[in-house]
N, C-alpha and C positions, 0 to 999 in steps of 0.2 A: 218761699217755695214749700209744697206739701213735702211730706215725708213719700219717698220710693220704698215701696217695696218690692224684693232682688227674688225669686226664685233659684234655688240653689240646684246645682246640679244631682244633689244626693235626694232629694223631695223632686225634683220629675222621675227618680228614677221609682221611688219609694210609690209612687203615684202609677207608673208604667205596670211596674211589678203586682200595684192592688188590683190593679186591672184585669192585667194577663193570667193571676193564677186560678181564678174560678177556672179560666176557659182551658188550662191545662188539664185542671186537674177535672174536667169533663171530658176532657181528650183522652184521658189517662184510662176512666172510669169507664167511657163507652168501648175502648180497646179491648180492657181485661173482658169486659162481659162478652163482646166480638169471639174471645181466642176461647171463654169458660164456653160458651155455646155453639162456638164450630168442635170444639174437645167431644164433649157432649153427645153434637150429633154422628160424629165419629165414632165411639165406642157404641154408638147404639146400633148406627149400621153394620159395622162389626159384629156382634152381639149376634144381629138378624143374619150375616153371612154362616157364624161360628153353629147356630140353632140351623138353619138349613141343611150344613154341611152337615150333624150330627145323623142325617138320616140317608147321608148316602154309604157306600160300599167301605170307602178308604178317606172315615171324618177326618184325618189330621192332613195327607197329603191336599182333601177336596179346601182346607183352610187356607194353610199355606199357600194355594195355587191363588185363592180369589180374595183374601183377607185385604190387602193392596188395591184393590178393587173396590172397596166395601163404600168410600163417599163416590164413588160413579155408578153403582150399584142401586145404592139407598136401600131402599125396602120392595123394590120392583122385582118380583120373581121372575121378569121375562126378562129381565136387563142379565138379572142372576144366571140364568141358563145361556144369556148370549154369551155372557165370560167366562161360562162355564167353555163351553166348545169355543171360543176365541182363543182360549189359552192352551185345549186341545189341541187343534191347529198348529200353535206356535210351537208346541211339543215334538208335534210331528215334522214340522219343518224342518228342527231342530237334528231330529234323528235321522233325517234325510240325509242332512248333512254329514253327519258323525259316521254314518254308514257309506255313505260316498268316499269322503275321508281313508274309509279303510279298505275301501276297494283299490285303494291306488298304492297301497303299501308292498312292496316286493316280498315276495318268498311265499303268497300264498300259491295252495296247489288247485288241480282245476275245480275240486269238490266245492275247497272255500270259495271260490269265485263262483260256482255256481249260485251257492247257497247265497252269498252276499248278494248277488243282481235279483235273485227272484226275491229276497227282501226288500229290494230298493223299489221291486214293483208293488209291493205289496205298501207299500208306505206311500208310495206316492197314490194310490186306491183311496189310500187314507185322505191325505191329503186333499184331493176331487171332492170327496165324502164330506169331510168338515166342510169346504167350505159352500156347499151347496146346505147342509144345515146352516150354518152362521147364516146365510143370504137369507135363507127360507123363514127363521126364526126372527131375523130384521125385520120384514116382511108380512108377519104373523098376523091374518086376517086383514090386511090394504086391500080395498076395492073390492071388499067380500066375497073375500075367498073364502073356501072351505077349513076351517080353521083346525078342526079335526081331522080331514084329510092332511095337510100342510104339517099337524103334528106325530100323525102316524108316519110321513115319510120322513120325518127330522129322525126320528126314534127306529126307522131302519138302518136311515144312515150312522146314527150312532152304534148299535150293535153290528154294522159291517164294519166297523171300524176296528172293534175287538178283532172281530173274526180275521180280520185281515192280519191285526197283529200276534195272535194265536200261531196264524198261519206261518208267521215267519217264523217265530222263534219253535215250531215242530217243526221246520226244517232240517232243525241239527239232528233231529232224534233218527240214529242207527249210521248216522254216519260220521269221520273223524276229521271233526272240525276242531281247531287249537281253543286251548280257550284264552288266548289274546285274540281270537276274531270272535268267541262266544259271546266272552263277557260283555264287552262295550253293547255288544247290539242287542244282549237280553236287557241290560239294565236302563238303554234308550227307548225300547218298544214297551216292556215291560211298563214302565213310566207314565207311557203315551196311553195303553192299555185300562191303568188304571185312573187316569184324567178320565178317559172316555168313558167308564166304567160311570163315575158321580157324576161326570153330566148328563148321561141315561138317567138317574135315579133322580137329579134336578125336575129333568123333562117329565116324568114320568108323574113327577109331584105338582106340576102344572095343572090348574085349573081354569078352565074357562068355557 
C-alpha cells in the first residue's frame, strides 16, 4: 500500500488563514479610506457652511445653528438658506412655546399678560412667515416661476419676521414688566431675531 498523506488540522488552518488575510486586510483598507474621505468631505462642507456664515450679521450664532447641517447642506447655497430659515422656524416654534409656558404662571398682572399675548401673536406672525419662506425657497423656480419674484417675497417675509420680533420685545418699553417675564422672552425672540437676521443675509447672497 502507497504511503497516505494526513492533512493536519494546524495546515488547513494555516492555508484558511493564507487565504482570508489579503481579503481582510482589503476590507480593512477600503474601510479606513471610506471613513479618511467621508472625514474629508465633512470638514470641507463645514469649511463652506463656516465661509458663508462669515458674511452674515451674527458669523458665530449663524455656525452653530447650521454647522450640524453641513453633510445635508454640502456646498448647495439654496439647501444653505433652506436651513438657514428651517432652523429659524424651529426657533420660533421654540419661543412660542417658552412664551406660552409663561403665560400660564400665577401672579402675573394685567400689563404682563397683555404684553405676553400680543408677543405670542407676534410670534406666531413669525411662525406663518417662516414657513411660507421654507415652502417658497423648496419650491425655488419649479414649473417656471418667477424666481426673482419668489425670492423678493422670501426676503419680506424674512425681514417681517425681525420686525415682528422687534415688536415684541418694544413692548416692554415704558411699562412695568418683572424682569422674570422680561428676561426669558428677550432672550427667546432676541435669538429667533438674530437666526432670522443671517438667513436674510444667506438669501440676499443668493444668486441666480
Amino acid at each position: 500500500m502507497g504511503a497516505q498523506t494526513f492533512t493536519t488540522p494546524t495546515s488547513n488552518s494555516h492555508h484558511v488563514l493564507t487565504f482570508l488575510l489579503p481579503i481582510l486586510l482589503l476590507i480593512i483598507m477600503t474601510n479606513m479610506q471610506t471613513t479618511v474621505a467621508t472625514s474629508s468631505s465633512s470638514q470641507t462642507y463645514k469649511t463652506y457652511v463656516k465661509t458663508a456664515c462669515n458674511s452674515t450679521t451674527y458669523p458665530l450664532i449663524c455656525y452653530q445653528s447650521l454647522s450640524s447641517y453641513a453633510s445635508k447642506i454640502k456646498s448647495n447655497p439654496r439647501k444653505l438658506c433652506i436651513y438657514a430659515l428651517s432652523v429659524t422656524l424651529q426657533a420660533s416654534k421654540n419661543a412660542s412655546s417658552a412664551v406660552s409656558k409663561l403665560s400660564k404662571r400665577g401672579g402675573l398682572t394685567p400689563t404682563e399678560k397683555g404684553v405676553i399675548n400680543d408677543c405670542l401673536e407676534n410670534i406666531k406672525e413669525s411662525i406663518d412667515e417662516l414657513k411660507d419662506s421654507v415652502s417658497s425657497m423648496n419650491n425655488l423656480g419649479v414649473k417656471g416661476a418667477d424666481v426673482q419674484a419668489q425670492l423678493d417675497d422670501i426676503k419680506t417675509w424674512a425681514s417681517a419676521v425681525i420686525t415682528d420680533d422687534v415688536t415684541c420685545t418694544d413692548g416692554f418699553d415704558g411699562l412695568k414688566v418683572s424682569t422674570a417675564v422680561k428676561t426669558p422672552i428677550n432672550n427667546s425672540i432676541v435669538y429667533v431675531a438674530r437666526l432670522a437676521s443671517n438667513a436674510l443675509s444667506l438669501i440676499d447672497s443668493l444668486s441666480y
